[in-house]
C-alpha positions, 0 to 999 in steps of 0.5 A: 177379917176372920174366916170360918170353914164348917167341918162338924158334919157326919158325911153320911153320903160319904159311907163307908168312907167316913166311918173312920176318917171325917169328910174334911181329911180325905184327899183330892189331888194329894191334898185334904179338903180342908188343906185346900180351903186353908191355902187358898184362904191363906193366899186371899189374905185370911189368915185368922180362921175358925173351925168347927168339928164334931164327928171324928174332929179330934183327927181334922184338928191333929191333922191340922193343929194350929194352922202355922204349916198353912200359913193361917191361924185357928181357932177350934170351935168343938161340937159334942154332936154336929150342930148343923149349919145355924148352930154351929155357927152360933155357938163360934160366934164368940171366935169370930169378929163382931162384924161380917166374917166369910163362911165356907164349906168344908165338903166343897172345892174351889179356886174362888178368890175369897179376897174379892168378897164384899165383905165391907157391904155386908154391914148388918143393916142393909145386908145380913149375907151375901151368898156365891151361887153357881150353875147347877150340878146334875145332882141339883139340877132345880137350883136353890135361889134366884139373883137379880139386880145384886140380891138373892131371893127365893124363886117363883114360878119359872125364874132359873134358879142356881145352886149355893155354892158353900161360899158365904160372908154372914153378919153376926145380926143375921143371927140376933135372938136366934135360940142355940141349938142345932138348926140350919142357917136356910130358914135365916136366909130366907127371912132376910130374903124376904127383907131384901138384905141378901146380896150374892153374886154367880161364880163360874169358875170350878166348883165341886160338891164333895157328896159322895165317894164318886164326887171325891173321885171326880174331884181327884182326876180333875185335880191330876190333870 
């Protein structure tokens, strides 16, 4: 099973942070973010990654280089302009497995263990993705969708609603005749939603948004505790 870690994005929320340094390579508890996602993929048993970057991504990838230090494998997919979420996606389709891969984040941190994905269930028929939602951080109190009975939805009228997490298994058909380009993977999503072939589950575990520069901080006092 192979892994993919998104990297390609500005970080415009981080300015002026991310002026010469990309979002993925500052650090947090004496860690990159993006090393932490290596470790922790490393230690679940993803070892074949595929990394996307875009702005300043030739510094993730001397940074990182063929993943050995970190015990994975990687597999660069290189963005003239970020592609957003969708696109970028798309265009490293050809890196990745024909079957269901996981997809994370790179601007998160977590301690989720990614073995425990059901990556299997996600078969491109009955299910096109499963999404890890957590509670609500105070920057998105409102939540993004809904979980009942195993299947995530979007929300109607007062149903309580949590936040994606960044955490994600796709099957390549979620994106079947989809045009290349930069686009966002939401409106996919919602498609399949609507067709009942999301699965998700609630992670309560930790969790951060890296966003902003005082995110990053919060991150890094939590990490030296």
């Amino acid at each position: 099973m192979k892994a993919m870690v998104l990297a390609a994005g500005k970080g415009e929320r981080m300015l002026p942070l991310t002026l010469k340094t990309p979002k993925p390579l500052h650090t947090a508890g004496g860690k990159s973010l993006i090393q932490h996602h290596l470790e922790n993929l490393a230690a679940n048993g993803f070892t074949d990654l595929v990394i996307n970057h875009a702005w300043l991504g030739e510094q993730i990838e001397a940074a990182i280089g063929d993943g050995s230090d970190f015990g994975v494998k990687i597999a660069w997919s290189r963005e003239e302009e970020p592609l957003e979420t969708a696109g970028g996606i798309m265009k490293a389709l050809p890196l990745l497995d024909p079957d269901a891969f996981v997809c994370v984040n790179a601007d998160i941190w977590t301690d989720f263990a990614f073995r425990k994905l059901p990556v299997g269930s996600v078969d491109g028929d009955n299910l096109l993705a499963w999404l890890v939602l957590v509670e609500n951080p105070s920057q998105h109190p409102y939540g993004d969708f809904i979980l009942h009975e195993g299947k995530v939805a979007q929300p109607l009228g007062d149903e309580k609603a949590f936040t994606y997490s960044g955490i994600a298994v796709y099957h390549p058909a979620l994106f079947a005749g989809v045009r290349q380009g930069k686009q966002s993977v939401v409106p996919l999503l919602k498609q399949a939603m609507a067709e009942g072939k999301v699965g998700g589950e609630l992670y309560q575990g930790p969790w951060f948004d890296i966003g902003t520069p005082e995110r990053l901080q919060e991150l890094d006092n939590y990490l030296k505790k």
